[in-house]
C-alpha positions as CSV (number, residue, x, y, z in Angstrom):
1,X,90.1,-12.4,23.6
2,X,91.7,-10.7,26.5
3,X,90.7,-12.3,29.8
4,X,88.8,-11.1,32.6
5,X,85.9,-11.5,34.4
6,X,82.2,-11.7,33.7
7,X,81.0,-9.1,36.2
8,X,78.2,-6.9,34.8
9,X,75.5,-5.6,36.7
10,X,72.0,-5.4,34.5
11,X,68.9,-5.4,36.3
12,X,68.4,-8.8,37.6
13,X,66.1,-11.0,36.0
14,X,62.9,-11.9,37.8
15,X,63.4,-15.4,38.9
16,X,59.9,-16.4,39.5
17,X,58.5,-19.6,37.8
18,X,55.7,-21.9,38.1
19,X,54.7,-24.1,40.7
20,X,56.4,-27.6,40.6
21,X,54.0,-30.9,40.1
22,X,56.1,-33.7,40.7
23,X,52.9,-35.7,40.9
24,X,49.8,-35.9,39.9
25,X,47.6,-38.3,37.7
26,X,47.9,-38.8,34.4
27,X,45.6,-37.3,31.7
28,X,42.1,-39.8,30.9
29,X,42.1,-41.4,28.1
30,X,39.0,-39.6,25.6
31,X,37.2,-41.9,23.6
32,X,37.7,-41.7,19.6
33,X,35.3,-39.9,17.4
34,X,35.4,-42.7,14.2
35,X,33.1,-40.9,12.1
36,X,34.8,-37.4,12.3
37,X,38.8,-39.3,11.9
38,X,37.4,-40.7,8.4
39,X,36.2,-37.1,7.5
40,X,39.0,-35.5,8.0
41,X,41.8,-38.2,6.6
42,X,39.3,-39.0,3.3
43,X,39.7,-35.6,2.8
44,X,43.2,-35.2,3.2
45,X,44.9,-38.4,2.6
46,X,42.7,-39.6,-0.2
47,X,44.8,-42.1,-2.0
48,X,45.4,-44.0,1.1
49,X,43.1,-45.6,3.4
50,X,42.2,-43.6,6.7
51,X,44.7,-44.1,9.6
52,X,42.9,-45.0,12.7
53,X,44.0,-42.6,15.6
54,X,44.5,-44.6,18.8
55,X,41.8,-44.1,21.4
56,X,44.4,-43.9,24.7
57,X,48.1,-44.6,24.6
58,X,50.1,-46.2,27.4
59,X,51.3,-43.7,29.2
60,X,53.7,-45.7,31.4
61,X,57.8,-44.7,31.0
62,X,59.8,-47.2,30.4
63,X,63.1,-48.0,32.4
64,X,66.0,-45.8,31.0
65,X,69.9,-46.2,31.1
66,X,70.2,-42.6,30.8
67,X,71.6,-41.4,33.9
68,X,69.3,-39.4,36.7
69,X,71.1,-35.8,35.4
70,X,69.5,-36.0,32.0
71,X,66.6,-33.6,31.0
72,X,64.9,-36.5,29.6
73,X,63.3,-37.5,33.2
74,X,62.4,-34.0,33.8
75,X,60.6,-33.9,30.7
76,X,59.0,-36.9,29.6
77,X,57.8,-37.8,33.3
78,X,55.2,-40.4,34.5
79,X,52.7,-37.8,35.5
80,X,51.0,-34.3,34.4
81,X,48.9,-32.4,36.9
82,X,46.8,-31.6,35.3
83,X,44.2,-30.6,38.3
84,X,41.0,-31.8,36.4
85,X,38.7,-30.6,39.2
86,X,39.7,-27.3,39.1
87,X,37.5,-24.7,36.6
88,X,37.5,-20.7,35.6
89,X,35.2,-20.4,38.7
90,X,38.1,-21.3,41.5
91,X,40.9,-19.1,42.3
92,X,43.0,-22.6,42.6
93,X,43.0,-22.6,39.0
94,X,44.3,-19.0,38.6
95,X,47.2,-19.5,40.6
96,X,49.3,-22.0,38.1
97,X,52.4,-19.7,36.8
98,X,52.1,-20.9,33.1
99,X,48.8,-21.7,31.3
100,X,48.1,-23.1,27.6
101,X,44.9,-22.9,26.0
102,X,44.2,-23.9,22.4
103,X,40.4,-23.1,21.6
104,X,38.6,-22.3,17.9
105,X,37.3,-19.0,16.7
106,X,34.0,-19.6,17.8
107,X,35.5,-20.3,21.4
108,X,35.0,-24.2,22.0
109,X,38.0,-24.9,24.0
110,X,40.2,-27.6,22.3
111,X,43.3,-28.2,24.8
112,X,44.2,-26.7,28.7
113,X,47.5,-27.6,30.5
114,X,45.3,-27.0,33.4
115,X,41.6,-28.1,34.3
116,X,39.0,-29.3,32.6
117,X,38.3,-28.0,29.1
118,X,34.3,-28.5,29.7
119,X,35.1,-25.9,32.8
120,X,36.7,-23.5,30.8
121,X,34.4,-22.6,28.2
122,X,33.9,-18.9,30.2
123,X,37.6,-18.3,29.9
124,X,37.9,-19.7,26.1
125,X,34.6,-17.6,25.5
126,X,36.0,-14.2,27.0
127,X,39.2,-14.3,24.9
128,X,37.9,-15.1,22.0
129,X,35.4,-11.9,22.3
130,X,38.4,-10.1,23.2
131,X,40.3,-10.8,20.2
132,X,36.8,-10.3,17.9
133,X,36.8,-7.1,19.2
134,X,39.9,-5.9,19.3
135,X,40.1,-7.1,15.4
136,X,37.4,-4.6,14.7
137,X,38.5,-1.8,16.6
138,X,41.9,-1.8,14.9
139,X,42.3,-4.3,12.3
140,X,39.2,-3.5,10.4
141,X,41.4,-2.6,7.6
142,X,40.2,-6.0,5.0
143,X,43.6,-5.4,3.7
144,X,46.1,-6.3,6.4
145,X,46.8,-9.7,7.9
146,X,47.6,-8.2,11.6
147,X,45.8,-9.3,14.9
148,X,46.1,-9.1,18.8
149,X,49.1,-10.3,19.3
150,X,49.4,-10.1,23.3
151,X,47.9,-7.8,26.1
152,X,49.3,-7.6,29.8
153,X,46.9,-7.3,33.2
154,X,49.2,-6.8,36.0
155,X,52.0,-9.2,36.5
156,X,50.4,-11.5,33.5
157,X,51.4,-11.4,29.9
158,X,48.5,-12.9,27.8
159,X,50.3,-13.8,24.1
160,X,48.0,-15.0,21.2
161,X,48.6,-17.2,18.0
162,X,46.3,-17.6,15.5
163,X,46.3,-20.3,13.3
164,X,43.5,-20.8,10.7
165,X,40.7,-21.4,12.9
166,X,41.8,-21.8,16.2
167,X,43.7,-19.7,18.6
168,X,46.7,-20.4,20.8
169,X,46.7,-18.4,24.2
170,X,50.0,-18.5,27.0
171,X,49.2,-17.0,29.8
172,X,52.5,-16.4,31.8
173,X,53.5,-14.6,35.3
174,X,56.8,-16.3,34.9
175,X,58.3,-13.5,33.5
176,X,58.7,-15.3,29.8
177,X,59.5,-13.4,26.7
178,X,56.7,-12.4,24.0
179,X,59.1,-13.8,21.6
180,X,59.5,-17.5,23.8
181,X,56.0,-17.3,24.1
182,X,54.9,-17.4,20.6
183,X,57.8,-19.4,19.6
184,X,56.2,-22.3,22.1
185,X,53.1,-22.0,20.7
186,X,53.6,-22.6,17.2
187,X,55.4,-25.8,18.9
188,X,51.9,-26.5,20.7
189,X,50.1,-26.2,17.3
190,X,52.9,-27.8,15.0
191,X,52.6,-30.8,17.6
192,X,48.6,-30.6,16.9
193,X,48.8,-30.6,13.1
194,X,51.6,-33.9,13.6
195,X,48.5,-36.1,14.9
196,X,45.7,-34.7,12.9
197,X,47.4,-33.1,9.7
198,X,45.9,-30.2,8.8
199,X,42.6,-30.9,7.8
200,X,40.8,-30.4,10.7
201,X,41.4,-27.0,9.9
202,X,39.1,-27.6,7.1
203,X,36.6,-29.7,9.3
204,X,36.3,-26.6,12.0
205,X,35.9,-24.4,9.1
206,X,32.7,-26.0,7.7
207,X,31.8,-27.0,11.3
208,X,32.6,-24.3,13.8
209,X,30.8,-26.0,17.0
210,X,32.6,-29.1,16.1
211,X,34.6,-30.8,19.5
212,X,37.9,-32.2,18.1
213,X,38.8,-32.9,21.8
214,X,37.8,-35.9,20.7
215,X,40.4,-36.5,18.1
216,X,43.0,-35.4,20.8
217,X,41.8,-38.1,23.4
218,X,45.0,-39.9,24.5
219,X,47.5,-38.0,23.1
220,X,46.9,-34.6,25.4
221,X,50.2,-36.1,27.2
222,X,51.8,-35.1,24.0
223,X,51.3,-31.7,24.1
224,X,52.0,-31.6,27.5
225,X,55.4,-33.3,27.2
226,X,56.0,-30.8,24.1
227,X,55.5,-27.7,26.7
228,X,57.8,-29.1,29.2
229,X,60.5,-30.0,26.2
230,X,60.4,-26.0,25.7
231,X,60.4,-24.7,28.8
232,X,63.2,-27.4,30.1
233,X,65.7,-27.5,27.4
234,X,67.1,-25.6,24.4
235,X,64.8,-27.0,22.2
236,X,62.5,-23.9,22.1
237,X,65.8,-21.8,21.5
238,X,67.5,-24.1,18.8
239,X,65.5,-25.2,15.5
240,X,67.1,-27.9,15.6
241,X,67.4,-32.0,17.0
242,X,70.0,-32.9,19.3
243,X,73.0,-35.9,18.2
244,X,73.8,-38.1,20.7
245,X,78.0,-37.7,21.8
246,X,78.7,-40.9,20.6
247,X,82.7,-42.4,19.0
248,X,82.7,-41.7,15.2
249,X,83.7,-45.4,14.2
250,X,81.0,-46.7,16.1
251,X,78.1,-44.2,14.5
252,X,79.3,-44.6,11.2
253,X,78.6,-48.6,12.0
254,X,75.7,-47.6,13.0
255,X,75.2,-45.2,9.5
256,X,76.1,-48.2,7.6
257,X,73.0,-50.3,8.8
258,X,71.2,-48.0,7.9
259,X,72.5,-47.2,4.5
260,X,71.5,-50.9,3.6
261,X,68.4,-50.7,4.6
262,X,67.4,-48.9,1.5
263,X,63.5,-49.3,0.3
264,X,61.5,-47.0,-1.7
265,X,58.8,-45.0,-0.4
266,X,60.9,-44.3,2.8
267,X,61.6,-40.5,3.3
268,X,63.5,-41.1,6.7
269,X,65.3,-43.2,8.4
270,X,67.3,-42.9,12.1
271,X,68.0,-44.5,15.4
272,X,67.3,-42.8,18.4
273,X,68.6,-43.1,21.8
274,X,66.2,-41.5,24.2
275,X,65.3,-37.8,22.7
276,X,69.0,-38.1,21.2
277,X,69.5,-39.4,17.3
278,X,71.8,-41.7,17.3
279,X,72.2,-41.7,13.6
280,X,70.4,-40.7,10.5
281,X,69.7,-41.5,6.5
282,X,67.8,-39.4,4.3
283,X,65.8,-39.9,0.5
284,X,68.0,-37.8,-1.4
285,X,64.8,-36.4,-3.0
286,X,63.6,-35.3,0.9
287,X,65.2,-32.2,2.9
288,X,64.6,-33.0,6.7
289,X,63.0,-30.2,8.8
290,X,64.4,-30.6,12.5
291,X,60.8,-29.6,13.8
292,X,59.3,-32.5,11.8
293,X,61.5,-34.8,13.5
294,X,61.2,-32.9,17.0
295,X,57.3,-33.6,16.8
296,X,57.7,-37.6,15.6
297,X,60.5,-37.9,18.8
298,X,58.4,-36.4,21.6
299,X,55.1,-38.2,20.4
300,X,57.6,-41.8,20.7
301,X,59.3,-40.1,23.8
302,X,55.0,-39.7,25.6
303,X,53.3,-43.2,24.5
304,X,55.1,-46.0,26.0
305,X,52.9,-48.0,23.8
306,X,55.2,-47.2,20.8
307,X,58.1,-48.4,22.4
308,X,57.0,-51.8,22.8
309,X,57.1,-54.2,20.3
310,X,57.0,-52.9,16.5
311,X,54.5,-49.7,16.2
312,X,53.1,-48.5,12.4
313,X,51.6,-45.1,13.5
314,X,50.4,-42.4,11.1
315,X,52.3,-38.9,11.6
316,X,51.6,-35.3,9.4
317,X,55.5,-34.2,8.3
318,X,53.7,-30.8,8.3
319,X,57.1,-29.0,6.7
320,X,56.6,-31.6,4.0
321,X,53.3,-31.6,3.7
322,X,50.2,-30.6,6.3
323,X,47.8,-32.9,4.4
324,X,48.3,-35.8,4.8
325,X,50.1,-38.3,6.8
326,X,53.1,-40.6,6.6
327,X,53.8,-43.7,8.3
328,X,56.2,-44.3,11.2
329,X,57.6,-48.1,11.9
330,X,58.9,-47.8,15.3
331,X,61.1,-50.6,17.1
332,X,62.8,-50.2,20.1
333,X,65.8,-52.9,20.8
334,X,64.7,-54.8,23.6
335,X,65.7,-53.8,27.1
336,X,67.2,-50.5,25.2
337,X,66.6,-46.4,25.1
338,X,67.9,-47.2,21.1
339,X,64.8,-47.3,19.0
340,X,64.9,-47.5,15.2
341,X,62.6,-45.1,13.0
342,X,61.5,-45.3,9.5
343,X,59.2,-42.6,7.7
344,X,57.1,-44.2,5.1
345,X,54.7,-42.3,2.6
346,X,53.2,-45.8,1.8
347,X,51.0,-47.3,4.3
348,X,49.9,-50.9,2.9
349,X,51.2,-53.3,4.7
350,X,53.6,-54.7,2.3
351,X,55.4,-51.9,3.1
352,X,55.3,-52.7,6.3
353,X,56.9,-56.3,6.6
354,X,58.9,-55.2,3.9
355,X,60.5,-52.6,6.6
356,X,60.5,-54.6,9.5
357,X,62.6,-57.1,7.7
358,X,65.2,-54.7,6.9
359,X,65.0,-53.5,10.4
360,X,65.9,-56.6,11.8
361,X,69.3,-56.8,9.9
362,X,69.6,-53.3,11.9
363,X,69.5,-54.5,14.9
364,X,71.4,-57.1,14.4
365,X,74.1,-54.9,13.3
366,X,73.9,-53.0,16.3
367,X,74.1,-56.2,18.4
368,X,78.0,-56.7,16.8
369,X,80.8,-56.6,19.3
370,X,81.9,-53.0,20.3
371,X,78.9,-51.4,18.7
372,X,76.3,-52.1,21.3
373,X,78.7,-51.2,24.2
374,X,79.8,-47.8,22.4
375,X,75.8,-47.1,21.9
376,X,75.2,-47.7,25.8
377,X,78.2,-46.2,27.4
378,X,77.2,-43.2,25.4
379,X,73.8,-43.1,26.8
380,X,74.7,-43.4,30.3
381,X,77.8,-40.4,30.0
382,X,74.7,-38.0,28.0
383,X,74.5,-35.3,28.4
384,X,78.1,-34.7,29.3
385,X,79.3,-33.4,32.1
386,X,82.1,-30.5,31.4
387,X,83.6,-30.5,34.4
388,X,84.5,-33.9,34.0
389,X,85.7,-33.4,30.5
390,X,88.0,-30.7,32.4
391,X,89.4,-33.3,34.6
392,X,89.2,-36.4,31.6
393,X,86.6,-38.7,33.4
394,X,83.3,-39.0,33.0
395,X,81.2,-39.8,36.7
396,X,78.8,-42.3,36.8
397,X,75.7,-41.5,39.3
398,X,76.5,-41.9,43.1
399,X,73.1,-43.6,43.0
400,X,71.8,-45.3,39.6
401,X,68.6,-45.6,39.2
402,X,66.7,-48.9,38.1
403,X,67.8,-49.3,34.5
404,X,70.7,-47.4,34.8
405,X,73.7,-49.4,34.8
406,X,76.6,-47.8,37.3
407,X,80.1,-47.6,36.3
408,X,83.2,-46.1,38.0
409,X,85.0,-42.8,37.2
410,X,86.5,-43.2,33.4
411,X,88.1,-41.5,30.8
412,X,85.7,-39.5,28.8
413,X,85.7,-40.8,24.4
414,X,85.8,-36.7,24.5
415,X,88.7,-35.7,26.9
416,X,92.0,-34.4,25.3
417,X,95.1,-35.8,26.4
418,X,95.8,-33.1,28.9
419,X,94.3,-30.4,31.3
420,X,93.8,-27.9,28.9
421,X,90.3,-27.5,29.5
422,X,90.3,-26.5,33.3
423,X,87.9,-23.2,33.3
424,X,85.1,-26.0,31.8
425,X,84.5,-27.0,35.6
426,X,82.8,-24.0,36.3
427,X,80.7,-24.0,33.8
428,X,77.0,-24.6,35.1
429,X,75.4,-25.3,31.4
430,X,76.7,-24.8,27.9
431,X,75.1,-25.5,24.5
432,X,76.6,-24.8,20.7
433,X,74.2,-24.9,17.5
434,X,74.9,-25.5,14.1
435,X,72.0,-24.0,11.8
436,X,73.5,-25.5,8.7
437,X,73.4,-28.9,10.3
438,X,69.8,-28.2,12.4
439,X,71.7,-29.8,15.1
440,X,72.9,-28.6,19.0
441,X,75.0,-29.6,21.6
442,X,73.7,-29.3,25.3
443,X,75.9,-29.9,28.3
444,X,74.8,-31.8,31.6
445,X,73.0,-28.5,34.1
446,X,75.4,-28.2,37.3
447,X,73.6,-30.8,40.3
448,X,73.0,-27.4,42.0
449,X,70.7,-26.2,39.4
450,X,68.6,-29.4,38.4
451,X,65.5,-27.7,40.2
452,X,63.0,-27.5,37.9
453,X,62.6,-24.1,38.8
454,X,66.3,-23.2,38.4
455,X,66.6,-25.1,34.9
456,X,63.3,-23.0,33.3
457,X,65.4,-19.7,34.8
458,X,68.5,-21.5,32.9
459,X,66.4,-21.1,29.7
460,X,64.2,-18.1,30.2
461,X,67.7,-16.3,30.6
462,X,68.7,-17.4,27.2
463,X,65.8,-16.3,25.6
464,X,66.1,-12.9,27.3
465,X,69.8,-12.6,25.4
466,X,68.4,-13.8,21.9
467,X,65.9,-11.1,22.3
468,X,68.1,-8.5,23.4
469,X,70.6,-9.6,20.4
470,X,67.0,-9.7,17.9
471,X,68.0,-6.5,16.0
472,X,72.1,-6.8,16.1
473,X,73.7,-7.6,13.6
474,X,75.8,-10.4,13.2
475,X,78.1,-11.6,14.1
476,X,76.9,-10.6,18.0
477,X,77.2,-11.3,21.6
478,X,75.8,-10.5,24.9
479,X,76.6,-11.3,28.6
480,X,73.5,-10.8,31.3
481,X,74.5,-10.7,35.1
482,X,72.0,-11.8,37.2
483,X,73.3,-11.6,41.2
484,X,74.9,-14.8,41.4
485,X,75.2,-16.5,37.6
486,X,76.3,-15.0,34.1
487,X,74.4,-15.7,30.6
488,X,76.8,-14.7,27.6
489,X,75.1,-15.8,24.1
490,X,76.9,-15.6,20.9
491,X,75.3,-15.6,17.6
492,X,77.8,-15.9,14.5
493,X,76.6,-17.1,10.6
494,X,77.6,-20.1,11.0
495,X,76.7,-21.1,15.2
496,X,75.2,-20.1,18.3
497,X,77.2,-20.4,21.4
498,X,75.4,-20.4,25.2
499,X,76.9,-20.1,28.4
500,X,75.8,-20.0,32.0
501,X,78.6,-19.6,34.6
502,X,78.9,-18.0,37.9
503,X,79.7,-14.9,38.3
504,X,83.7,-13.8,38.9
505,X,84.6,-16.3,36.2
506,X,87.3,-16.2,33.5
507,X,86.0,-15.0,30.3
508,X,88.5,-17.3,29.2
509,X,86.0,-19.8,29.5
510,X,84.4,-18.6,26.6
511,X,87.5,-19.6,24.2
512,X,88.0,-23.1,26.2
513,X,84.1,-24.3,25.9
514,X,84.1,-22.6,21.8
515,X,87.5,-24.7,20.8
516,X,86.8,-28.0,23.1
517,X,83.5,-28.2,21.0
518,X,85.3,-27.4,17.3
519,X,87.7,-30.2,18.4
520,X,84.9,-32.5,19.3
521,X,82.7,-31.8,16.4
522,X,82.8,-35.5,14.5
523,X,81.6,-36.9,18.1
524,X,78.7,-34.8,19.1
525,X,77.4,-33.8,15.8
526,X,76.4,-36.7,12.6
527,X,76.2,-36.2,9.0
528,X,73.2,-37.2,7.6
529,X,73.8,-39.5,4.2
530,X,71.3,-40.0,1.5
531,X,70.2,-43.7,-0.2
C-alpha cells in the first residue's frame, strides 16, 4: 500500500441528528394482562408451564467500573424521554429527529419512542391506510410477496417493515440510510419477539383489536435501549457480539469454569462484563446466533432488577426457535459489571438450583488470585484507547466516576514492545469484524467526538460506505471525506475493517490499525468451546 493522504472531496454528508435528551423520566410501568400471557405461552410453549412476564422491571443502573468513555453509559442510561404528554395533535411531537412506531395491521399502535401510544392512534391509523392502499394500487398481484417499503415528504424518509401482523415504521430527518433503517427495525421487532416469542403473532391474527401494549408494560425501556445500541455503536453495522480485550491466560481460566459447569438442557453458557462477553461455552448440538445473544444482553443491560441477586427469566432464542421460550439464570458477581449467563430449555426448578450450584463454583473460580484483577483491569481499559496503544499506556479517567476505580498511566496487556504503532494516535474510532467468529472489535471514540450527536454521525457515516460498497464485489473498499474527518470501510471474505480519521492523515494508518489487530487477535476476540 503506497502512502499518502486521505484527502477526497465527495459531497459532504448531512450532519444533522436528533435532539439530545439527557433527561427525562423513565417509561411507567403497564400493568400485566395475565389472561392474554397464558394464551399466548399455552399456545406456544405447551410442554412447559407459562412464564409469567414481569409487570415493571427496575429500571435503576447500577454503579459500573467501566470508565466514563465507554458507549455503555451513552446507551443503557438512567432515563428515556420519552415526552408522554406530547400527541399527533402538537407540533412538539413532530419535531423529534428519529421516530419508531410499531403498530398492527388494523392500526392499534403497539410501541412509540415518542408520546403516548393512546395519542397516536391518528398517526398509526393514517399509515396503516397508507400502506392498505398502496398494496392495492400496486401490489394487487396475489402472487408476489412485495409491499411499501418507504416513501419520503420533504426532508423525512418514512421506511416500513412488515412483519406478520404488525408493521414497523422509522421516521427519520437525520439523514439515515433506507438500508440502516430497516436493518434497525428488524432489531426493534427481533427484540419484541425475545419477550413475547412469536405467538402473539398468532394472538393478533385471531384478535386484530387486541392491545398487547399490555404484554410490553415494563419492558418498553428495552426497546428503547435497543434503538440507542444501533444508532450509538456498530452493533447495527456488525451481526455480531462484541469480546471483551481481556489476557488470554486469564479468559481461558475463565473458559475453564465454565467448561465444568456442564448440565444438560443448557444450550448456552457465558460471562459478561457490561455489554462485553467475557467468555463463552456452547451445547455442541446448538449453533449460536449473535442477534440471539445481542437481544438476551440488552434486556440484562435495561432491568437493573436482573442484575441483582440470581434472576430465572423466560427469553424466545427466536433464531433457534420463535415459539417458545428458554430460560435465562442470571447472576451478577457482587459489586461487579461480570455477570454469569446460562440458557436453559428446561424451566422446572430443579433445573434451576441445579444451575445455580454450578454457578457458584464459577464464581468462585473467578474470585482466584490474578483472575479477578485481569477481569477488572480489563473492564476499566474497554474499550481501548488507540492512541494509547501507540504510545504503550493505557489512561485511566482524569475524573472516575463512582464505581470506577482510578488507576495511573500503565502499560497496555496490548502494546507491542516498541513504537511501531504511532499513526494509531490519530485515529478518532476504529472497529474490525470477523463474520466467521460473529464477533467485532470497537476502539474507544476520540474525547472530541463523544457528543451524542457526533457518535450517531460516526455511525451513520459507516453505514453510508457499506451502502455505497452494497453491489461491489469483494474484496472492496471505500474512503468518504466529509470537511474535516475521513471514513474508509473495507470489506474482505474473511473481515470488515472501519476507520474514522481526520482528514490529511497517512493512509498508512490503514496497514498499522489492520496488522496491530491481527497481532492482537487471541486478546480481543474468544473461541467459543463446546461441553
Amino acid at each position: 500500500m503506497e502512502t499518502g493522504s486521505l484527502d477526497i472531496h465527495p459531497p459532504k454528508p448531512d450532519d444533522t441528528e436528533e435532539s439530545a435528551s439527557a433527561a427525562g423520566r423513565g417509561p411507567e410501568a403497564a400493568a400485566s394482562d395475565q389472561d392474554v400471557i397464558d394464551d399466548v405461552t399455552q399456545v406456544d410453549n405447551e410442554s412447559s408451564d407459562a412464564p409469567l412476564r414481569p409487570a415493571g422491571v427496575n429500571l435503576r443502573l447500577l454503579p459500573s467500573l467501566a470508565p466514563p468513555g465507554d458507549g455503555c453509559h451513552r446507551i443503557w442510561r438512567r432515563s428515556h424521554k420519552k415526552c408522554r404528554d406530547q400527541t399527533d395533535e402538537v407540533k412538539e411531537w413532530y419535531s423529534h429527529k428519529r421516530h419508531v412506531l410499531v403498530f398492527t395491521y388494523s392500526g392499534k399502535p403497539v410501541y412509540s419512542r415518542y408520546g403516548e401510544e393512546d395519542g397516536l392512534s391518528g398517526t398509526t391509523g393514517a399509515l396503516s391506510a397508507i400502506v392498505s392502499k398502496m398494496a392495492k394500487f400496486f401490489f394487487c398481484d396475489s402472487t408476489t410477496t412485495d409491499c411499501l417499503r418507504y416513501m419520503t415528504a420533504g426532508e423525512h424518509v418514512f421506511t416500513f417493515l412488515e412483519r406478520g401482523p404488525l408493521w414497523l415504521v422509522c421516521i427519520s430527518c437525520s439523514g439515515d440510510l433506507y438500508g440502516d433503517m430497516v436493518c434497525l427495525l428488524e432489531r426493534v421487532h427481533m427484540q419484541i419477539i425475545t419477550i413475547l416469542t412469536a405467538g402473539i403473532e398468532r394472538t393478533l391474527v385471531s384478535r386484530p383489536n387486541y392491545d398487547m401494549r399490555g404484554l410490553l408494560g415494563g419492558t418498553e425501556q428495552v426497546v428503547n435501549s435497543m434503538i440507542r445500541w444501533c444508532v450509538q455503536d456498530m452493533f447495527l453495522q456488525c451481526e455480531g457480539f462484541e469480546a471483551l480485550p481481556l489476557a488470554p491466560s486469564v479468559r481461558n481460566a475463565a473458559t475453564e469454569a465454565l467448561k465444568s459447569a456442564r448440565l444438560p438442557n443448557v444450550l448456552f453458557a457465558f460471562l459478561m462484563a457490561g455489554h462485553r462477553v467475557l467468555s463463552a461455552v456452547s451445547n455442541r448440538q446448538y449453533r449460536l446466533n449473535a442477534l440471539d445473544l445481542g437481544m438476551v444482553i440488552n434486556i440484562i443491560m435495561s432491568s437493573a432488577s436482573l442484575r441483582t441477586g440470581e434472576s430465572w427469566t423466560p427469553v424466545c432464542m427466536s433464531q433457534y426457535n420463535d415459539k417458545g421460550f428458554a430460560y435465562a439464570y442470571i447472576s451478577f458477581l457482587e459489586g461487579s459489571d461480570v455477570g454469569l449467563v446460562f440458557l436453559s430449555t428446561a424451566s422446572d426448578g430443579e433445573q434451576f438450583y441445579a444451575i445455580s450450584q454450578q454457578a457458584a463454583m464459577v464464581k468462585d473460580a473467578l474470585k482466584q488470585p490474578g483472575c479477578a484483577e485481569g477481569i477488572e483491569e480489563a473492564i476499566s481499559k474497554s474499550p481501548i484507547d488507540l492512541a494509547s496503544v501507540s504510545r504503550g499506556t493505557l489512561n485511566a479517567p482524569a475524573e472516575s466516576s463512582p464505581g470506577t476505580r482510578a488507576s495511573i498511566p500503565r502499560r497496555s496487556l496490548l502494546a507491542p514492545g516498541n513504537p511501531q504503532w504511532q499513526l494509531l494516535e490519530g485515529v478518532i474510532h476504529a472497529a474490525y469484524y470477523v463474520p466467521a467468529l460473529q464477533q467485532y472489535f470497537s476502539s474507544q471514540i476520540a474525547e472530541a467526538y463523544q457528543s451524542r450527536r457526533r457518535v450517531k454521525m460516526l455511525f451513520r457515516n459507516y453505514g453510508r460506505c457499506r451502502q455505497l460498497l452494497r453491489n461491489a464485489k469483494v474484496p472492496c473498499q471505500i474512503c468518504v471525506a466529509t470537511d474535516h474527518e475521513c471514513f474508509y470501510v473495507s470489506m474482505a471474505a474473511d473481515y470488515q475493517l472501519f476507520l474514522s480519521v481526520p482528514r490529511g492523515i497517512s493512509t498508512g494508518v490503514i496497514a498499522q490499525f489492520y496488522h496491530w489487530v491481527r497481532s492482537q487477535e487471541s486478546h480481543i476476540f474468544l473461541q467459543i468451546p463446546t461441553w
